[in-house]
C-alpha positions as CSV (number, residue, x, y, z in Angstrom):
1,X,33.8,-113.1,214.9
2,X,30.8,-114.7,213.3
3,X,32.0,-113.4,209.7
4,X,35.8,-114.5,210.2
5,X,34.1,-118.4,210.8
6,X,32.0,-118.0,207.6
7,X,34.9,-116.9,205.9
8,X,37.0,-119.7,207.3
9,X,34.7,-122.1,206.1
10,X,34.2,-120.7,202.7
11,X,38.2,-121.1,202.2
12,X,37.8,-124.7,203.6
13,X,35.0,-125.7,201.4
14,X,37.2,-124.1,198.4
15,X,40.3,-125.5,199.1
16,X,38.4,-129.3,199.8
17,X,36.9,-128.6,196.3
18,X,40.0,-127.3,194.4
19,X,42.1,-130.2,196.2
20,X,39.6,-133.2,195.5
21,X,39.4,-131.6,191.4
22,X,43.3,-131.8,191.1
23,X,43.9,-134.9,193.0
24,X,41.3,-136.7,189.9
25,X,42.6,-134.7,187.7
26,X,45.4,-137.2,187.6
27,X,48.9,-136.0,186.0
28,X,51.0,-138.4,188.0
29,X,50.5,-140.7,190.2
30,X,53.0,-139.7,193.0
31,X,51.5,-135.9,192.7
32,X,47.7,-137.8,193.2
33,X,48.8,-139.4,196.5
34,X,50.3,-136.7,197.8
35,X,46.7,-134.7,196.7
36,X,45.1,-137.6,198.3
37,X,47.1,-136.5,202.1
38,X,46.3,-133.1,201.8
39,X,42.4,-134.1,200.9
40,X,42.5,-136.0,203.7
41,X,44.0,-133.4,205.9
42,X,41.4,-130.7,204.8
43,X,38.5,-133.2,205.7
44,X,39.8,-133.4,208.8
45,X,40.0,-130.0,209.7
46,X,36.0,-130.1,208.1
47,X,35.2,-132.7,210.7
48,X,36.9,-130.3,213.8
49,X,35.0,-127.6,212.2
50,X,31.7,-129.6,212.4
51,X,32.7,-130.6,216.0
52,X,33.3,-134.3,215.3
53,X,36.5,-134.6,216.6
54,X,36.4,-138.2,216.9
55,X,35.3,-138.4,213.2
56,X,38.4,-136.3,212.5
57,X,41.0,-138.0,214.2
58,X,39.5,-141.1,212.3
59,X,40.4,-139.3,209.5
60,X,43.5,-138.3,209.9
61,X,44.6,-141.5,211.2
62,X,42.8,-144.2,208.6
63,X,41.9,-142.1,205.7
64,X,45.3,-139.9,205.4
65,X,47.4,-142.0,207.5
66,X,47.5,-145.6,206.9
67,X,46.3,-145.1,203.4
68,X,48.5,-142.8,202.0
69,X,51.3,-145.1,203.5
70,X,50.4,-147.8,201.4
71,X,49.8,-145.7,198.3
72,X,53.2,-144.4,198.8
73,X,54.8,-148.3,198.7
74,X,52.8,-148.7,195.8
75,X,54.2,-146.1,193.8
76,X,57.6,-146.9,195.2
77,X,56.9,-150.7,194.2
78,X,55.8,-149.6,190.8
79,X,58.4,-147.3,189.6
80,X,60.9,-149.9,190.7
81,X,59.2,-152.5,188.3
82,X,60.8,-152.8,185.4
83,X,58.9,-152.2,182.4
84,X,57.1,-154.4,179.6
């Protein structure tokens, strides 16, 4: 049981890494946020993991939720703009 939570963790930490390296990796913006909600979504499950659950649903809710909301109307604002 002990090996199946290190290995757990392991893919956590890998796909936190792999996520956060793509979402800066920055080939367009609408593929970035939606990089940015799964980041956020994989920290969350770090802080669960790490028994902060409060910490987590902070997460979720402020630093996936309401943020990627307002990125989203953003991008939706700036692809409506017309261009210089």
């Amino acid at each position: 049981m002990a090996t199946l939570n290190i290995i757990f963790d392991l893919l956590l930490a890998v796909l936190l890494a792999a996520t956060a390296w793509l979402a800066l990796d920055g080939r367009g913006l609408a593929r970035t946020v939606m990089l940015m909600l799964v980041f956020g979504l994989l920290l969350s499950l770090v802080w669960v993991r790490l028994g902060a659950v409060d910490l987590a649903l902070a997460e979720a809710a402020l630093g996936t939720g309401v943020t990627v909301v307002l990125l989203i109307e953003l991008l939706a604002r700036l692809q409506g703009r017309p261009r210089d």
